[in-house]
Residue frames relative to the residue before (quaternion, step in Angstrom):
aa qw qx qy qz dx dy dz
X 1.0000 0.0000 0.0000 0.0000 0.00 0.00 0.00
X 0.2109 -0.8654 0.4366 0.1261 3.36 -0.74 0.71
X 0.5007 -0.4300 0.5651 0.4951 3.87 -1.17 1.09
X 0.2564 -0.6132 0.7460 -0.0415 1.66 -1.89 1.39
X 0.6863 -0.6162 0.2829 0.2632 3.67 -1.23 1.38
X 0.6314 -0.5968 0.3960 0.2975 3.27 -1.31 0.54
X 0.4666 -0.6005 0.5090 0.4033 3.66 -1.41 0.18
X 0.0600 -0.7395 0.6453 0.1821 3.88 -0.57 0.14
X 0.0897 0.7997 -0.5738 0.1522 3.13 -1.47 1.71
X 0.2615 -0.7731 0.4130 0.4043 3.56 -0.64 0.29
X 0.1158 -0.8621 0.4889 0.0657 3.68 -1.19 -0.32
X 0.2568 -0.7876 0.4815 0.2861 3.46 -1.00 -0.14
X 0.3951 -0.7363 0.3927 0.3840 3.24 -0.93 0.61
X 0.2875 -0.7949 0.5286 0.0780 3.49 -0.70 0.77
X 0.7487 0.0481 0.0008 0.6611 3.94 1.16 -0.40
X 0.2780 -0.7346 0.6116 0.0951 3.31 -1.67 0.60
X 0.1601 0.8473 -0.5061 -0.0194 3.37 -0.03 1.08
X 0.8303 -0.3857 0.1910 0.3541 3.46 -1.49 0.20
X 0.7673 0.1572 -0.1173 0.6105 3.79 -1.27 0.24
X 0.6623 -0.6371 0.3000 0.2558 3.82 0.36 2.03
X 0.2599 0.7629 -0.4685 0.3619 3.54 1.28 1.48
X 0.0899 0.8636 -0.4915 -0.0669 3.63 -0.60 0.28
X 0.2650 -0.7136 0.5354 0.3658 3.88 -0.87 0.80
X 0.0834 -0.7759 0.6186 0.0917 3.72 -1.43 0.73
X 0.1715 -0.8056 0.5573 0.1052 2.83 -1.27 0.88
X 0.4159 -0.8605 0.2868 0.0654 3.44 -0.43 1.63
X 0.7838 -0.4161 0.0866 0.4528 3.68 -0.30 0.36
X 0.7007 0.6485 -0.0497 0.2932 2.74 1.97 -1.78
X 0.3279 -0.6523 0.3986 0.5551 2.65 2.58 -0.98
X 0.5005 0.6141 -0.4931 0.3594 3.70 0.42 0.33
X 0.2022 -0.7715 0.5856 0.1452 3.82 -0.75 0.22
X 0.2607 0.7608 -0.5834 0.1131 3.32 -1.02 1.00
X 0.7641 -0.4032 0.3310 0.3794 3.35 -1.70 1.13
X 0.1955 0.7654 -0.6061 -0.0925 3.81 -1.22 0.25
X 0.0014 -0.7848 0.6026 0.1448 3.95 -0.53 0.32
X 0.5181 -0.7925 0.2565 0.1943 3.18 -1.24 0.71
X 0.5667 -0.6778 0.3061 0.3546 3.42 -0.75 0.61
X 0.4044 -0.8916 0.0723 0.1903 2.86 -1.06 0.67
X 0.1720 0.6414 -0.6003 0.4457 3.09 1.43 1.25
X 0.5218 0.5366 -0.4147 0.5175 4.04 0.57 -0.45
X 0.6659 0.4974 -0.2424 0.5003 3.41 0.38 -0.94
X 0.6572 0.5647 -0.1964 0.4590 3.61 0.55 -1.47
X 0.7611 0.1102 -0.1063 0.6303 3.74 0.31 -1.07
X 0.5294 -0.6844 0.4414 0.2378 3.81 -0.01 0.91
X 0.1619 0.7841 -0.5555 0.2246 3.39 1.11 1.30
X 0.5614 -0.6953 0.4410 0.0831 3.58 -1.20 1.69
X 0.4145 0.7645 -0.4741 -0.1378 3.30 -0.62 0.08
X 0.4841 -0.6484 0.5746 0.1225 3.74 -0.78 1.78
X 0.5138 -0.4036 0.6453 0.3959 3.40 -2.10 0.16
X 0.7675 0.2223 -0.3201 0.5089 3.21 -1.85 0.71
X 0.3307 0.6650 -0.5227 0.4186 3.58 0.66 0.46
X 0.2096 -0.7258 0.6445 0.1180 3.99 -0.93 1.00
X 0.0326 -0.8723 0.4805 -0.0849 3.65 -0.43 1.36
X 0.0749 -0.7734 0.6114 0.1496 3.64 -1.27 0.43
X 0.1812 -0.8187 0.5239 -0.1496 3.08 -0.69 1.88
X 0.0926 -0.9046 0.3623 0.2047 3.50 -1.26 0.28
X 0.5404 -0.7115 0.3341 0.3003 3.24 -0.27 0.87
X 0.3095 -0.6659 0.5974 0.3224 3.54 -1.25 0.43
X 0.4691 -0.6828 0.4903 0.2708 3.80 -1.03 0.73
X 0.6638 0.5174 -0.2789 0.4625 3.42 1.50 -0.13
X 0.8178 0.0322 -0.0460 0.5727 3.09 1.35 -0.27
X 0.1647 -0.9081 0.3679 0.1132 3.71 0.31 1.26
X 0.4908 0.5515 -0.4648 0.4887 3.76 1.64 0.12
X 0.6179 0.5670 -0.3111 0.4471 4.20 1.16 0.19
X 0.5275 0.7593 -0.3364 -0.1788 2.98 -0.84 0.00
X 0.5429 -0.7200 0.2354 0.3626 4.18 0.19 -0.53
X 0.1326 -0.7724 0.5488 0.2910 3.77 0.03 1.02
X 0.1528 -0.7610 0.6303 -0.0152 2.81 -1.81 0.99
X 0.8115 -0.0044 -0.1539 0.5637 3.41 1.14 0.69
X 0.3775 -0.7214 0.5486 0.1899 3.89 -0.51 1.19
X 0.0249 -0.8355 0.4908 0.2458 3.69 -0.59 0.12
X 0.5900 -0.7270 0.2694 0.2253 3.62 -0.70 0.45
């Protein structure tokens, strides 16, 4: 059976938590856990509150998910 693909959304960050974790809050208004990816991680890419993000959701769980690009 094969993984199945991520959700792609945008968001703001709304909180900075420990070990490069962040709470977003998405367009819809929902909030959910995100940590970064790790090319983000790799080139010491920042992300701040009030940050505009694109994140992806797991389909297995939709209160997770991973930022994968900060926009400017």
């Amino acid at each position: 059976m094969a993984k199945e693909e991520g959700i792609e959304m945008e968001g703001l960050v709304t909180e900075v938590l420990p070990d490069r974790k962040y709470r977003v809050r998405l367009e819809n208004g929902h909030q959910v856990l995100a940590y970064a990816a790790g090319k983000m991680s790799k080139f010491k890419i920042r992300v701040l509150v009030g940050d505009r993000v694109t994140l992806v959701l797991s389909p297995y769980d939709l209160t997770r998910g991973r930022v994968t690009f900060r926009h400017k």
